[in-house]
BADOPA-365915 format. One record per residue (C-alpha): x, y, z; residue in one letter. Coordinates in steps of 0.5 Angstrom, whole numbers, padded with zeros to 4 digits, always signed. Each point is the difference from the previous one (the first is absolute). Layout:
BEGIN
XYZA ...
end
This chain:
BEGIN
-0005+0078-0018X +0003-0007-0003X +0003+0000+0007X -0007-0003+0002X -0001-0004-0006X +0006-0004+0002X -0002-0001+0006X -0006-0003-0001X +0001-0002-0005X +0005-0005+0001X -0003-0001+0008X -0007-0002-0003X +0004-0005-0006X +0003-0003+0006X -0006-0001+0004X -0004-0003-0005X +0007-0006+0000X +0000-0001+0007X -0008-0001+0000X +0001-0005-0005X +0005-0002+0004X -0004-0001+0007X -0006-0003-0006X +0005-0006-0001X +0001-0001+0008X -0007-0001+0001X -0001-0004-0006X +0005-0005+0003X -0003+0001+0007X -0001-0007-0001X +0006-0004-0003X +0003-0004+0003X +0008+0002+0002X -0001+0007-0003X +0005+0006+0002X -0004+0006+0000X +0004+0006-0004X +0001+0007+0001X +0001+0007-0003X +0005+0005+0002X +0001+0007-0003X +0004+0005+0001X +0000+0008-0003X +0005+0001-0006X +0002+0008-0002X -0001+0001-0008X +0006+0001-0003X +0001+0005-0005X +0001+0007-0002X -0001+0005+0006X -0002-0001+0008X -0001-0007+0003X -0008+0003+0001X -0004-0006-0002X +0001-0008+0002X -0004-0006-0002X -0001-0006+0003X +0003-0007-0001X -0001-0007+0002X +0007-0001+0003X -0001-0007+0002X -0006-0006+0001X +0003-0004+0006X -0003-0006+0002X -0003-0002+0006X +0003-0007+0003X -0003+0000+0007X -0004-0007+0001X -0007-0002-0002X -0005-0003+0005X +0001-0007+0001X -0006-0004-0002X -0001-0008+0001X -0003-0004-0006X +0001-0007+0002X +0003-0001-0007X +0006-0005+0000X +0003+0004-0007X -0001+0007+0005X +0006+0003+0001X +0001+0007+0004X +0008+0004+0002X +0000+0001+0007X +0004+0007+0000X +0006+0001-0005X +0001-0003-0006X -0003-0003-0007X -0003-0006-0004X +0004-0001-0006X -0003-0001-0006X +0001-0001-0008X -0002+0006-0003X -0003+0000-0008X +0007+0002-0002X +0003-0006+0003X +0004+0004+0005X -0001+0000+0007X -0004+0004+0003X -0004+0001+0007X -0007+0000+0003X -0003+0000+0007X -0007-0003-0003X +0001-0008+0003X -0007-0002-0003X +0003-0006-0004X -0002-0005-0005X +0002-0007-0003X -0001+0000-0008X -0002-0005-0004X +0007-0001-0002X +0002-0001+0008X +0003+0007+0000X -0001+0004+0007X -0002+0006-0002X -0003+0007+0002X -0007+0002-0001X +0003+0004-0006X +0003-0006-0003X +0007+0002+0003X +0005-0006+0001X +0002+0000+0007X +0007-0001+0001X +0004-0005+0003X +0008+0000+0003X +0001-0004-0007X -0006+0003-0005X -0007+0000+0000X -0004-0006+0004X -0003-0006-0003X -0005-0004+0005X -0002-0007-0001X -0007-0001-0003X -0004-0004+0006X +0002+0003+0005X -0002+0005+0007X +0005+0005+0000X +0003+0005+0007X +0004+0005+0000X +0005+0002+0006X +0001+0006+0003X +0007-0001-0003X -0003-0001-0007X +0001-0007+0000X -0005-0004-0005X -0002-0006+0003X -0005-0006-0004X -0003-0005+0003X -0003-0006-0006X -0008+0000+0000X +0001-0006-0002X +0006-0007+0001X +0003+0000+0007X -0004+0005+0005X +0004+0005+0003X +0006+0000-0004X +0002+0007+0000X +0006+0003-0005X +0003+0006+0000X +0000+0004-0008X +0003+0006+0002X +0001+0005+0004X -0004+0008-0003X +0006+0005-0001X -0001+0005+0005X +0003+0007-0001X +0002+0006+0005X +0004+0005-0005X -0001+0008+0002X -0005+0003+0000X +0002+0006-0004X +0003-0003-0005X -0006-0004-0003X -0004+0003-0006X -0008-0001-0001X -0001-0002-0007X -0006+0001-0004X -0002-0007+0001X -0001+0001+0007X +0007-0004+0003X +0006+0002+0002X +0006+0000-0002X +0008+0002+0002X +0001+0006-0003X +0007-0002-0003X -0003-0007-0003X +0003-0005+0003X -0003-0006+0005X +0000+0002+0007X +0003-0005+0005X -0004-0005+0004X -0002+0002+0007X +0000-0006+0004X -0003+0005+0006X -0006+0001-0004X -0007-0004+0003X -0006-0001-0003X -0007-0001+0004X -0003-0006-0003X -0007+0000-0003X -0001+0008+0002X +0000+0005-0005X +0003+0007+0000X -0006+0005-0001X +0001+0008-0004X +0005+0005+0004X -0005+0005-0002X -0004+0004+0005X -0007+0001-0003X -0002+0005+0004X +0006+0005-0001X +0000-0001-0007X -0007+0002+0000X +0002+0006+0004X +0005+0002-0005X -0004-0001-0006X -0004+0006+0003X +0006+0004+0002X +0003-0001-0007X -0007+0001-0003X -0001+0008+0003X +0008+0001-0001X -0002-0002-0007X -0005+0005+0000X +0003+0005+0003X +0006+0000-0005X -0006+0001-0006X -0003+0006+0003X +0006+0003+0000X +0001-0002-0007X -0006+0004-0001X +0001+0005+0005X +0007+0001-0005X -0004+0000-0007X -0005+0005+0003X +0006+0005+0003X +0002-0001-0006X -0006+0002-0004X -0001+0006+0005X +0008+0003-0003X -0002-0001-0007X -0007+0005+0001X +0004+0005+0003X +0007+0000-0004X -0006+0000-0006X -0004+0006+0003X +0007+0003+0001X +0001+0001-0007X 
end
C-alpha cells in the first residue's frame, strides 16, 4: 500500500510546483527580455530496508529557456533589443554585476541611465552618466551618443559605450531578482560581436498558448495523483475491516 502513496504522493507535490511554475511564465508573458522556465523531474528508488519497490518523484532541474523573443518597434530613442546571443550588463542591488535582456531604459533625476527596474547599466568603465539636456541614440554596437538640446546644434558626443556580454549559456544562474548571473560570481567578458536593435524591445519568450496547454495537463495529472491517494486510503481502509473481521 505505501508503494502507492509514494507514488502519488510525491507525483501530485511535484505537479502542483511545476504548475506554479508555468503559473509565473504566464504572469510574465508580458515582461519585456523574460526567459521562460522549466520543470524536469526524474523518478528516484526509496532507499532503505527491503526491495527497491517504491519511488518518488523529484524536481531534478529547472532549465531555462534562452530561444529569442518577438522583436517589437517602439520608436523609443532609450529602447534597446540583443539581436541573437548575448546580455545587457547591469548593476545589481548588491553592487555586482549582473545581466538582463530587458532594454526598456530610462535616465534618472541624477543623470544615470538606468532599467525600468532601477538597474544601473553598465558601461567598459562603470555605470553611464548622461549630460542633462540632451537627445540620446544608442548604436547597434551599444555606443551612446547625445546631442545638446541647447548651445551648438548637431554636436553629437560620444558618452560611452553599453558593456554587452555573451558568456555560456550554461553557466549563468537566474537570481530571485529576475537577472542573471555567471554561476562562478565573477564579470563576464565584453563581447564586441553582440548587436542591439535600436528602438526595439525583446517581448516574453513565453508560449501562451502551450503554457495554457500545459496548466490543464498538469491540472488532471495533478488530479489523477490525488484519486490515487484516496484509491490507497480507501484499499487500506478495506484491509483493516477485513484483518478486524478475521479476529
Amino acid at each position: 500500500m505505501d508503494r502507492l502513496i509514494y507514488t502519488s504522493m510525491t507525483g501530485a507535490k511535484h505537479a502542483f510546483m511545476r504548475q506554479a511554475g508555468v503559473a509565473h511564465n504566464l504572469a510574465n508573458a508580458a515582461t519585456t527580455g523574460y526567459r521562460s522556465q522549466e520543470h524536469h523531474f526524474r523518478a528516484v528508488p526509496v532507499q532503505g530496508e527491503g526491495f527497491a519497490t517504491r519511488t518518488f518523484t523529484v524536481d531534478a532541474s529547472v532549465k531555462d529557456v534562452m530561444d529569442q523573443g518577438p522583436m517589437m518597434y517602439t520608436g523609443r530613442s532609450l529602447d534597446v533589443a540583443v539581436q541573437g546571443k548575448g546580455w545587457i550588463a547591469v548593476q545589481g542591488a548588491d553592487g555586482k554585476e549582473a545581466y538582463t535582456r530587458a532594454g526598456s531604459l530610462d535616465v534618472n533625476a541624477n543623470g544615470q541611465l538606468q532599467t525600468k527596474d532601477g538597474q544601473n547599466v553598465l558601461g567598459e568603465g562603470g555605470p553611464i552618466s548622461i549630460p542633462p539636456d540632451s537627445s540620446i541614440s544608442v548604436a547597434p554596437d551599444g555606443t551612446i551618443s547625445v546631442v545638446p538640446t541647447f548651445g551648438v546644434p548637431n554636436t553629437t558626443n560620444i558618452v560611452a559605450r553599453m558593456k554587452l556580454v555573451n558568456p555560456p549559456e550554461d553557466q549563468l544562474e537566474r537570481g530571485a531578482d529576475g537577472l542573471f548571473r555567471q554561476k562562478n560570481g565573477q564579470p563576464a567578458n565584453l563581447d564586441a560581436n553582440v548587436r542591439l536593435a535600436p528602438e526595439t524591445l525583446e517581448g516574453s519568450n513565453v508560449n501562451v498558448v502551450d503554457a495554457m496547454v500545459n496548466m490543464i495537463s498538469i491540472a488532471r495529472q495533478f488530479d489523477m495523483q490525488m484519486k490515487m491517494l484516496q484509491n490507497a486510503d480507501a484499499n487500506a481502509k478495506a484491509a483493516g475491516q477485513l484483518l478486524t473481521a478475521a479476529r
